[in-house]
N, C-alpha and C positions, 0 to 999 in steps of 0.2 A: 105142537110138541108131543101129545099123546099121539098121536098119527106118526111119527116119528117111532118113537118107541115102542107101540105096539108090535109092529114092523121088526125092530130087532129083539124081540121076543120071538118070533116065528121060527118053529125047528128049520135046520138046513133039508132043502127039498133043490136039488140039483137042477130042476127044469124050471124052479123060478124063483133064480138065486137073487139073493138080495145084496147088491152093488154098490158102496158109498163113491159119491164124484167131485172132485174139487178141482179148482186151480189156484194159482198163485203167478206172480213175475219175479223173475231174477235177474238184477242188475248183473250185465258181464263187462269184466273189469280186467282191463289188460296191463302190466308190468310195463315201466317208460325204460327200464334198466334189470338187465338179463339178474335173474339170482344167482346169489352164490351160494353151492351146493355147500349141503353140514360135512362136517369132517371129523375125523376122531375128537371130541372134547370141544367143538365149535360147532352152535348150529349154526343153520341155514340162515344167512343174510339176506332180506325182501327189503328193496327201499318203498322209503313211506310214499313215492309218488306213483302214481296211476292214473292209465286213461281210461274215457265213460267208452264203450260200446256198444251201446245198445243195451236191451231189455229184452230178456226172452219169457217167453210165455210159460209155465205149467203145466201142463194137461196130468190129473192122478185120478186112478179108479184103483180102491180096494175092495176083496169079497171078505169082510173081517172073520166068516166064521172056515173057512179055508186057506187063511192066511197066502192070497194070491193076489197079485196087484200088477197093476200096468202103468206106464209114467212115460210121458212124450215132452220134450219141448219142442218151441215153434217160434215162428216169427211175431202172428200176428192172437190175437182174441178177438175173432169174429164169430158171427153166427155160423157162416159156414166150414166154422174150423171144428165148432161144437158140435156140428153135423154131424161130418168127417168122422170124428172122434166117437161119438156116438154108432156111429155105421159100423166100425170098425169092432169097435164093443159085439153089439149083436151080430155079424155077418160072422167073423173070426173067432173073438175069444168067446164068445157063450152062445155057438150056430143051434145047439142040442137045447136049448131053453126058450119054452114057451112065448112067457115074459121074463122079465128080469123086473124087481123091485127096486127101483133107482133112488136112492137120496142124496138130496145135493139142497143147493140155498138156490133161491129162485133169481140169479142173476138175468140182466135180462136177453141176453142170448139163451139161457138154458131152457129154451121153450117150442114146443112141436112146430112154432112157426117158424127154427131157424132150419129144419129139416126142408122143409117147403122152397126155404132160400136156396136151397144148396143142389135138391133131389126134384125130379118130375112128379107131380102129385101122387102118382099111384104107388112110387118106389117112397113118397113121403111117408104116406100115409100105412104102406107096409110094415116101415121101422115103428111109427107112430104105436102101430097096433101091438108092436111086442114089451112098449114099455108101461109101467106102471108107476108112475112118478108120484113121487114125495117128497115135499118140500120142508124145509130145515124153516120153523119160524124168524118172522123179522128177531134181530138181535138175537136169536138162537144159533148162529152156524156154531157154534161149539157139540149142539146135537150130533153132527154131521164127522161120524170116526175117519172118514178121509183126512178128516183135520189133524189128526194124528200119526195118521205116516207121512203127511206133509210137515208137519213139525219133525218126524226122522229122518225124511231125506233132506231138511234142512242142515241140521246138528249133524248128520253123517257124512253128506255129499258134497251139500255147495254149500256150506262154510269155510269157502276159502277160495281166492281169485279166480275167474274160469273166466279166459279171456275172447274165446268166441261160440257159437251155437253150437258146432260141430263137436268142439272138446265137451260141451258141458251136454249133449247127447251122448256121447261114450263114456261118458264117467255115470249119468244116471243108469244106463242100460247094465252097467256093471255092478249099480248099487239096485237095481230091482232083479236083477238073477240072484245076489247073493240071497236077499230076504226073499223071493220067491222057493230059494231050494231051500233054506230052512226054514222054511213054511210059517214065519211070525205072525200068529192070530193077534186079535185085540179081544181081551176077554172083557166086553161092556158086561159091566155091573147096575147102571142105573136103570130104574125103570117106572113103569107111571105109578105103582104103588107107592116107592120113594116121593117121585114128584111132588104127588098131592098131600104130601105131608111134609119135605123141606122148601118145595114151593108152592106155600100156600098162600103166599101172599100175591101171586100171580092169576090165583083163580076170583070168580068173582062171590062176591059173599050175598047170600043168598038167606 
C-alpha cells in the first residue's frame, strides 16, 4: 500500500509518467424488438426483453495527474492482449518516456511474462526494461485511480444496452476524447501519512 502511494505523491516528471491500469468486462446486450423513439411528452419505449451477446473485455489506462486516458475494448483477456496493450502504451502513447510508473492489481496476466508470450525475447525484454511496476495490494485495487474512471465510463458510457463490440467501441472512443479534451485530473488526496493513522489497524503492532 505504501509502495502505492508513495508513487502518487511523486511531482509530475514527463519522461517517467506514472500511469494507472485496469480492466473490467461488459456484458453486450442486444434489443429482441426495435425501440420506439421519445416523442413530444412520451419517452422512448425499450421492451424489458433482451439477447446475451457476448462479453467484451476493458482495457483503461489513466495519467491522473494530466488528466489523459486511453480505453480499448476486445474480445478476449489474455496475456497476449495485455501485451499488446502494454506495447502500445510505451511504443505510441508515451515513446518520449524513459519508464512509465505503472499501477495496476496484480492480475495474473499483468506480468512481464505475458510480454514474452506475445513478443521475441529481445523485443520482451526491451518493453520489460521501460516499466516500473507497482502493484495495488491483495484486497487494495481501490488504491488503483484507474478504478475511477472505470466507475466514469461505467455511469457515463455503457450504462445502457450496447448491443455489439463495434457500437460499444465508438461510443467509448467518443467518451475518451470528450474527457481527454477536458482534461479531467483525479485530485488523490490520500496518502501514507493518512494511512498510518486511519489504517492503523492494518499495520502490525510492534
Amino acid at each position: 500500500m505504501e509502495d502505492v502511494l508513495a508513487v502518487y505523491e511523486l511531482p509530475y516528471d514527463s519522461i517517467y509518467p506514472v500511469v494507472c491500469m485496469d480492466e473490467s468486462c461488459k456484458q453486450l446486450i442486444g434489443d429482441v424488438r426495435e425501440t420506439i423513439a421519445c416523442a413530444p411528452g412520451t419517452p422512448a419505449r425499450v421492451d424489458h426483453e433482451y439477447v446475451r451477446n457476448g462479453v467484451a473485455e476493458v482495457f483503461l489506462e489513466v495519467e491522473p495527474l494530466t488528466g489523459k486516458r486511453h480505453v480499448m475494448a476486445t474480445e478476449h483477456r489474455a496475456m497476449k492482449d495485455w501485451a499488446w496493450w502494454i506495447k502500445g502504451m510505451l511504443d505510441e502513447r508515451y515513446p518520449s518516456a524513459i519508464k512509465v510508473r505503472l499501477v495496476m492489481d496484480n492480475l495474473n496476466t499483468h506480468s512481464l511474462a505475458s510480454l514474452y508470450e506475445a513478443f521475441e525475447p529481445q523485443q520482451a525484454r526491451g518493453l520489460a526494461e521501460r516499466l516500473d511496476i507497482h502493484y495495488t495490494p491483495k484486497h487494495g485495487s481501490w488504491l488503483n485511480m484507474a478504478e475511477i474512471e472505470l466507475s466514469a465510463l461505467s455511469g457515463q458510457c455503457l450504462n445502457r444496452r450496447i448491443p455489439d463490440l463495434v457500437t460499444m467501441q465508438r461510443q467509448i472512443a467518443a467518451w475518451e476524447s470528450d474527457r481527454n479534451n477536458r482534461q479531467s485530473k483525479i485530485n488523490w488526496h490520500f496518502s501514507n501519512t493518512e494511512a498510518r493513522t486511519k489504517l492503523r489497524h492494518l499495520y502490525p503492532r510492534l
